[in-house]
C-alpha positions in Angstrom: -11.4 14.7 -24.8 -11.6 15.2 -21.1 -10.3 12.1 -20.4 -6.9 12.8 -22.8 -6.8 16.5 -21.1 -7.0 14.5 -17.6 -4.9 11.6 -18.1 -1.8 14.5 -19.1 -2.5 16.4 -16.2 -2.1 13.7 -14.1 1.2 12.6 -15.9 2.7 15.5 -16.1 2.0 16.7 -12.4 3.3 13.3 -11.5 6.6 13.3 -13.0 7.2 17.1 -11.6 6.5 16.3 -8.4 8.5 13.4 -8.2 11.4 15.2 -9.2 11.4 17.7 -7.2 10.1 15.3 -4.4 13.7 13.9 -4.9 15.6 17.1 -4.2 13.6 17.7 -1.4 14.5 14.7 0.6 18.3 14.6 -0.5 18.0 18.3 1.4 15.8 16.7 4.2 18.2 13.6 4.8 21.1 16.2 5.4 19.5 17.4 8.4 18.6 14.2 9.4 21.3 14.4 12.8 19.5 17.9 13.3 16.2 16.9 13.1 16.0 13.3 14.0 15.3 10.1 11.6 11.1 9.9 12.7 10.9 14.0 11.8 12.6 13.5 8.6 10.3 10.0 7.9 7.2 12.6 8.8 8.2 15.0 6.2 9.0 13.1 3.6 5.2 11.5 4.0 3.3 14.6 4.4 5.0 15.9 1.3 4.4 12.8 -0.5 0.8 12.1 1.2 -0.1 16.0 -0.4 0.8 14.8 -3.6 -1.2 11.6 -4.0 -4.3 13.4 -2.7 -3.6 15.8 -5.3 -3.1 13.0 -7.9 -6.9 11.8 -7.1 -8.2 15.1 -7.1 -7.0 16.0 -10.6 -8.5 12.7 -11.8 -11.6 14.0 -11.0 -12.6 11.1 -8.4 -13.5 11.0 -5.2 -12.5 8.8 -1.7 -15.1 8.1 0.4 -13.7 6.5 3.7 -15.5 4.2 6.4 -13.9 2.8 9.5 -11.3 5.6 10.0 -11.4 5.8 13.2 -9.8 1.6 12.9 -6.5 3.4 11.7 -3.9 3.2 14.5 -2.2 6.5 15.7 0.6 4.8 17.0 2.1 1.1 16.9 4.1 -0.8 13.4 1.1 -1.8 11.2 0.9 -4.2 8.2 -2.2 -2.7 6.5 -3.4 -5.9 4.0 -5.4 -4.5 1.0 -6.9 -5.8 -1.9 -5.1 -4.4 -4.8 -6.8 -3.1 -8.2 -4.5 -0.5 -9.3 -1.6 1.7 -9.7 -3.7 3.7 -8.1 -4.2 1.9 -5.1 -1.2 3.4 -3.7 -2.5 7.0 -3.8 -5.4 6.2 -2.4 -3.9 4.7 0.5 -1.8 7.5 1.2 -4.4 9.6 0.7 -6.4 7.5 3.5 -3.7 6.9 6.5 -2.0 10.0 8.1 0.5 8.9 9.2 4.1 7.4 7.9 3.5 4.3 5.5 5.6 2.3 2.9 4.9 -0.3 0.7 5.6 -3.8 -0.4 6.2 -3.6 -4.0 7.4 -5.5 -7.1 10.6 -5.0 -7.6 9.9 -3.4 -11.5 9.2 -0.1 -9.7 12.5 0.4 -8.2 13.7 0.7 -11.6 11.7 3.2 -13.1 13.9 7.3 -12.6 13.3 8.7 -9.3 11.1 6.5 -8.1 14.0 4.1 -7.1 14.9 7.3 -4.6 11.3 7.6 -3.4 11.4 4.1 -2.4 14.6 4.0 -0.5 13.3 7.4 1.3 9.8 6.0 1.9 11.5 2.7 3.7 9.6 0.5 1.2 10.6 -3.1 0.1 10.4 -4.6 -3.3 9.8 -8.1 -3.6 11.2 -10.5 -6.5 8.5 -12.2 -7.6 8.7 -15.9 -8.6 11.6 -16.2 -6.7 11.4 -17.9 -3.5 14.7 -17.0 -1.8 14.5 -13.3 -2.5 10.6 -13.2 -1.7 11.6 -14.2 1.6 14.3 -12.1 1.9 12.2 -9.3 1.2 9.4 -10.5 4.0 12.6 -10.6 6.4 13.3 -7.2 5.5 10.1 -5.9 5.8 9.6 -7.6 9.6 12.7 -5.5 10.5 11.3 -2.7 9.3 8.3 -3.4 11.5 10.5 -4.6 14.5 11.7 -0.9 13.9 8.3 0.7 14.6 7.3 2.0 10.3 4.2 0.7 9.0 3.9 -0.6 5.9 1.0 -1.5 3.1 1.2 -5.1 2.0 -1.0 -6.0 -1.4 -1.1 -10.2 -0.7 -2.5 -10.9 -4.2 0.7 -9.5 -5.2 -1.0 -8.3 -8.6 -3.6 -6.5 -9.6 -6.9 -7.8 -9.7 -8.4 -8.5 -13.3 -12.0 -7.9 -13.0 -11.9 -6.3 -9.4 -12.3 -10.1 -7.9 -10.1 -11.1 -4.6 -7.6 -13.2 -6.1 -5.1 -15.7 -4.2 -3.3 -14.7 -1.1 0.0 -15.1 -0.7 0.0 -16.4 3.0 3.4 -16.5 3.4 3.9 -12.9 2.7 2.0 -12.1 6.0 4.7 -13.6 7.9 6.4 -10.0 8.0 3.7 -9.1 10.5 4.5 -12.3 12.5 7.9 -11.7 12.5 7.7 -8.2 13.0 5.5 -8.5 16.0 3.1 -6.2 13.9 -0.5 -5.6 14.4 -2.5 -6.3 11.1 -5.2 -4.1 9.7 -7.0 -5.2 7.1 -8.3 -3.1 4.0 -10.9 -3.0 1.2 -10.3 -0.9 -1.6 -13.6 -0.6 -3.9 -13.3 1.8 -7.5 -9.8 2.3 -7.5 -9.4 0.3 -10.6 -11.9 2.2 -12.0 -9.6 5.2 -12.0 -7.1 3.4 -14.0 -8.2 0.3 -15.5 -5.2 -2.7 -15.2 -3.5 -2.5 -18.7 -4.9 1.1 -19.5 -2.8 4.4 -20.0 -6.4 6.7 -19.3 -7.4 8.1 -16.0 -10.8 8.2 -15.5 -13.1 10.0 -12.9 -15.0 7.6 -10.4 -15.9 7.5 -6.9 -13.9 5.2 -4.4 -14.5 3.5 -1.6 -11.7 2.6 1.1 -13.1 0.4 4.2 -10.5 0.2 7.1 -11.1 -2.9 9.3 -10.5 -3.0 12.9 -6.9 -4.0 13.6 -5.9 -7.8 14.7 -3.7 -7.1 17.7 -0.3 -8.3 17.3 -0.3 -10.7 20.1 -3.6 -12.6 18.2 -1.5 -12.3 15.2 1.5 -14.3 16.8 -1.2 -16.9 18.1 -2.2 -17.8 14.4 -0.2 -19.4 11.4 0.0 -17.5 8.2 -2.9 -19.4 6.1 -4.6 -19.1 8.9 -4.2 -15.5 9.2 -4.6 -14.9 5.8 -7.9 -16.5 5.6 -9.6 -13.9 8.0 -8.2 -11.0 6.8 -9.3 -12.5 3.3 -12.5 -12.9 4.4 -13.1 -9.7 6.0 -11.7 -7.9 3.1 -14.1 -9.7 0.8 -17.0 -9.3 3.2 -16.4 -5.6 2.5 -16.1 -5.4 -1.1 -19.8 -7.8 -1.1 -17.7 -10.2 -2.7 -18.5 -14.3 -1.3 -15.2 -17.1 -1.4 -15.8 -20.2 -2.2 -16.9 -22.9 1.4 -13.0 -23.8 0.9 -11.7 -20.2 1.3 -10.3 -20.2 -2.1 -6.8 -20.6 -3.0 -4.1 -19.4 0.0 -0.9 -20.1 -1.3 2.2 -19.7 1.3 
């Protein structure tokens, strides 16, 4: 029963807040010559950073955080995570204070109101399976960092089955080469406990978030993607006490 009572909490707090979240930034971008574009971005974050550490809390679980202190405070980012839910999203924002989009699938930007959020978040959906837009999107998402944002980058680019590392899409960590971006990798450890892939229930757990120390943008730009994407794999997996295969598994560019 508790688990139906949460899972509608959630739901319905979600869909209110997004909303309204929408109305709010429409106001927000109006003032936008007023108050600057980076003021605006900051509000827009700590109103929807508020709401995804509310989202956890009302599941009933909790985010344990190690290695804090390797979040930059300044400087474009390309956090690379491990990716086991929905949820992983939240729990990221609830876990890095400052200003952050995402590289998503392009489904989202098609579900009401989100579309919006994503525009105002300076996100970037990626068209999966096809080559020419996936690299548009990675060109987009190197301006972005060129630009100074931050974004999250999930390089499995689904959700894990079983909580298992999957393949890496190397070539999606070109955005951080490109964008002459600093790379900080991240293992996230329960999250897909919260909401199981393929499930509708939320369920109460405790989650783990471990936030490597950052690979400086000028090592970054001495590497090639595979590369790259091999040591932040590794370090990710080292984390979550998960071992790769002596061939570093699949990378696929």
């Amino acid at each position: 029963m508790m688990k139906v009572i949460r899972t509608l909490v959630v739901y319905l707090y979600l869909g209110l807040v997004v909303m309204l979240g929408v109305l709010y930034f429409k106001s927000l971008d109006k003032k936008k010559e007023k108050l600057g574009d980076a003021v605006v971005l900051e509000k827009i974050y700590a109103y929807a950073s508020r709401m995804a550490r509310r989202i956890v809390r009302l599941t009933g679980s909790r985010i344990t955080i190690n290695g804090a202190e390797n979040i930059p405070k300044s400087g474009a980012t390309l956090f690379v995570a491990n990716h086991q839910s929905y949820m992983d999203i939240p729990v990221m924002m609830s876990v890095v204070d400052r200003p952050i989009g995402f590289v998503a699938k392009e489904e989202l930007g098609k579900i009401p109101f989100f579309a919006q959020w994503i525009v105002y978040m300076k996100c970037v959906l990626i068209t999966r399976g096809d080559t020419r837009k996936a690299l548009a999107a990675i060109l987009q998402a190197a301006k972005l960092l060129q630009q100074g944002h931050s974004l999250v980058l999930y390089p499995e680019g689904t959700r894990s089955i079983d909580g298992n590392l999957g393949e890496f899409k190397a070539g999606s960590l070109k955005a951080a080469q490109k964008g002459k971006a600093m790379v900080v990798p991240v293992a996230i450890d329960g999250a897909g406990n919260i909401m199981p892939r393929n499930s509708f229930w939320m369920y109460k757990t405790e989650v783990t978030v471990t936030v490597l120390p950052a690979i400086s943008a000028e090592t970054v730009q001495t590497m090639d993607t595979k590369e790259l994407a091999m040591i932040v794999k590794k370090q990710i997996a080292g984390a979550l006490g998960q071992s790769l295969p002596a061939d570093g598994d699949e990378l696929h560019g």
